[in-house]
KEKE-3310 file (N, C-alpha, C; in steps of 0.2 Angstrom, whole numbers, plus 5000, padded with zeros to 4 digits):
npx = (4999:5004:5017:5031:5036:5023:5009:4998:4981:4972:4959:4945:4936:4930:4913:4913:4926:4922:4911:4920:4929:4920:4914:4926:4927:4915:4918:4928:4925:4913:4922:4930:4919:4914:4924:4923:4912:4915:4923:4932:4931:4917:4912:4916:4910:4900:4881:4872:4861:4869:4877:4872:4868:4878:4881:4873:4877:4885:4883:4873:4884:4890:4881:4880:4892:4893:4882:4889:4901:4895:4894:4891)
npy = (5191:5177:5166:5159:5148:5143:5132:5134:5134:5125:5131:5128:5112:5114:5111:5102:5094:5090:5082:5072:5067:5061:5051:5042:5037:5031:5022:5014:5008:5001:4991:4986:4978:4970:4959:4955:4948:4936:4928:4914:4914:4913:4920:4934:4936:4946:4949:4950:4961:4971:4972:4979:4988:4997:4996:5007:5017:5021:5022:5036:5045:5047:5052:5067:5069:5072:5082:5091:5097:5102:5116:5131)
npz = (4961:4952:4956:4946:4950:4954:4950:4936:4936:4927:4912:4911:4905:4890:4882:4872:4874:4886:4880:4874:4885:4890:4881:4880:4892:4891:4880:4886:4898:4891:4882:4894:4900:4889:4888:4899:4897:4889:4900:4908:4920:4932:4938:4933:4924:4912:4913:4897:4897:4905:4897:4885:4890:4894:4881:4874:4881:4879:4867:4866:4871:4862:4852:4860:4859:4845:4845:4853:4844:4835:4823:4829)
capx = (5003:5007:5024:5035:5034:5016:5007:4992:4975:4969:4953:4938:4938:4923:4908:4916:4930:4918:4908:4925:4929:4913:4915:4932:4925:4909:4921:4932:4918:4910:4926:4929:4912:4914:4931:4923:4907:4918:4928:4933:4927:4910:4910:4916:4904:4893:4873:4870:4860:4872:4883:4866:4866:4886:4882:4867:4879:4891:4881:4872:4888:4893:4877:4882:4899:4892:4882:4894:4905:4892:4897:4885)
capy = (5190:5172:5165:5157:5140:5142:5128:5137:5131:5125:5134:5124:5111:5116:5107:5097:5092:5087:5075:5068:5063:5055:5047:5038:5033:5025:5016:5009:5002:4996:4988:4981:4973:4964:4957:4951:4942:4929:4928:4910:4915:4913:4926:4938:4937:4951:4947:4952:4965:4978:4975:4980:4995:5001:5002:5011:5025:5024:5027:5042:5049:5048:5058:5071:5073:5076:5089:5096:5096:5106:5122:5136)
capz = (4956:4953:4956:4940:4951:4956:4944:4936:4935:4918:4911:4913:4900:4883:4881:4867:4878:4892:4879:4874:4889:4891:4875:4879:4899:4889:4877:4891:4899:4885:4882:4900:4901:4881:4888:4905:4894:4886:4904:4911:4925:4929:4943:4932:4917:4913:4909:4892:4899:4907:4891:4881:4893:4891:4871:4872:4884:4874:4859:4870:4873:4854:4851:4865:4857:4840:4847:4855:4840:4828:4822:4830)
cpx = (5006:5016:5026:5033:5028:5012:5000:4986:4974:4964:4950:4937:4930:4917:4911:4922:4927:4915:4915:4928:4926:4914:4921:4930:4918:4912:4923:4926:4915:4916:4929:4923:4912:4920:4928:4915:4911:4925:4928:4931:4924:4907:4914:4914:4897:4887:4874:4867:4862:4877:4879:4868:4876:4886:4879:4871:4882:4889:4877:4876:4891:4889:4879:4887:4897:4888:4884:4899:4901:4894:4889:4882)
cpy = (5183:5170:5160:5148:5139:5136:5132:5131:5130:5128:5127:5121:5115:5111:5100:5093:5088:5080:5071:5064:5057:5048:5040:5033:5028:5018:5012:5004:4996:4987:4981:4975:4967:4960:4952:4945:4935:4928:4919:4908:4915:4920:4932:4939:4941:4946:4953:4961:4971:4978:4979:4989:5000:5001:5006:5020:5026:5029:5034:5049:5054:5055:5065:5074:5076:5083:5096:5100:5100:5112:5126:5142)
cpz = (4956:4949:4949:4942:4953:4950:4944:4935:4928:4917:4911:4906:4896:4885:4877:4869:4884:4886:4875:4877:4890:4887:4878:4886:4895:4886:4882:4893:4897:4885:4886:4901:4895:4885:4892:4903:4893:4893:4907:4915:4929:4936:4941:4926:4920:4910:4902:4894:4901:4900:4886:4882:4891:4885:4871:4877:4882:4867:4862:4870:4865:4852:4852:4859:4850:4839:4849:4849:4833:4828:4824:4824)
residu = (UNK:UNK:UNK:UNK:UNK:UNK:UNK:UNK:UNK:UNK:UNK:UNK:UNK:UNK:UNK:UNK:UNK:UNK:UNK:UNK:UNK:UNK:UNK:UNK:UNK:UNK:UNK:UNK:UNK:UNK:UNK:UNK:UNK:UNK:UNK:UNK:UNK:UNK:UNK:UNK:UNK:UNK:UNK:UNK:UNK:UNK:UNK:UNK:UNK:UNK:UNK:UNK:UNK:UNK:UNK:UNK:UNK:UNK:UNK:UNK:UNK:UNK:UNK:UNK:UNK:UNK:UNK:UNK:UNK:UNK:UNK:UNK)
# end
């Protein structure tokens, strides 16, 4: 029997919940790498190429979550 101050476990998040996650971790990214293209820097400028690659997971992810997100 668990105790009052015991912290329970969460349930296991859903499908639609996993690709939401996904979804916000792909934005970020995406985000972070557009930020670090036009960087001052020049040792922290992405190649076009990996930022190509962080849309195309993002939009992936989008995908996912709509599937997730359809009624059965």
């Amino acid at each position: 029997m668990p105790t009052p101050n015991a912290p329970s476990t969460p349930p296991p998040p859903t499908p639609q919940e996993r690709a939401v996650q996904e979804v916000l971790t792909c934005f970020d990214a995406y985000v972070r790498i557009r930020a670090a293209r036009d960087s001052l820097l020049s040792a922290s400028r992405v190649p076009p190429r990996e930022e190509e690659r962080a849309f195309d997971d993002l939009q992936q992810a989008i995908s996912r979550l709509r599937t997730a997100s359809r009624p059965r």
